[in-house]
C-alpha positions in Angstrom: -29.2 -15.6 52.4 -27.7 -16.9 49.5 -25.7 -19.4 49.4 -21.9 -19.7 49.1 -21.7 -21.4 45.5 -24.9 -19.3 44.2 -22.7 -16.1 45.0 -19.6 -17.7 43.4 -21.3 -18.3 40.1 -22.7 -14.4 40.2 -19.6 -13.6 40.4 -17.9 -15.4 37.8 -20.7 -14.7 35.4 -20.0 -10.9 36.4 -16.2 -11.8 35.5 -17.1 -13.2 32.6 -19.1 -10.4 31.1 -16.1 -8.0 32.3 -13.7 -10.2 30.4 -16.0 -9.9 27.2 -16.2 -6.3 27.4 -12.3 -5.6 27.5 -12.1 -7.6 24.3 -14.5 -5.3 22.8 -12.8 -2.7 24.0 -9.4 -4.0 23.0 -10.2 -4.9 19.7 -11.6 -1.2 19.3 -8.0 -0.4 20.4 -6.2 -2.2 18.1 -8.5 -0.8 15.3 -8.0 2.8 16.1 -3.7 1.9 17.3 -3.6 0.6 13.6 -4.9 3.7 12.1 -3.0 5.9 13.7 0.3 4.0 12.8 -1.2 4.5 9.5 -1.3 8.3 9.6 2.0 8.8 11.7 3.6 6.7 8.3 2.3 9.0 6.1 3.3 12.0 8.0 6.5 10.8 8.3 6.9 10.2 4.5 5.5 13.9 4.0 8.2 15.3 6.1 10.4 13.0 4.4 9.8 14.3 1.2 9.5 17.9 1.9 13.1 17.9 3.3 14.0 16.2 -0.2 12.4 18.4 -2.2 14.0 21.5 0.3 17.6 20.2 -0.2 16.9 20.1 -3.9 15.8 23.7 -3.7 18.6 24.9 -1.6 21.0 22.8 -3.9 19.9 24.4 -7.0 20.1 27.8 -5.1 23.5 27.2 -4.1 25.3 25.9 -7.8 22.3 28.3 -10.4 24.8 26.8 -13.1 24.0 23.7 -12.2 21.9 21.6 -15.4 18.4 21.2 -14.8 
């Protein structure tokens, strides 16, 4: 039977791996959280623009004297 401390260190060894994995796996996270902050930004600008460049439209549309 294995003794009390020999199972103890198992176990934290076990932990210890476990904790080195989430890290990995957190890191990854925070990689791909970045890049898809990055791409929501740029969506968000697109939309932004597109309603700019709509109002100009519909502006133009609305006053056809108005200078150009």
């Amino acid at each position: 039977m294995a003794s009390v401390l020999g199972m103890l260190e198992q176990r934290e060894a076990a932990a210890r791996v476990r904790v080195e994995e989430l890290r990995e796996e957190a890191a990854r996270l925070a990689g791909v959280l970045e890049a898809a902050e990055i791409e929501l930004e740029r969506r968000v600008i697109a939309r932004e623009l597109l309603v700019e460049a709509l109002a100009c439209v519909f502006h133009l549309r609305l006053c056809p004297d108005h200078e150009r």
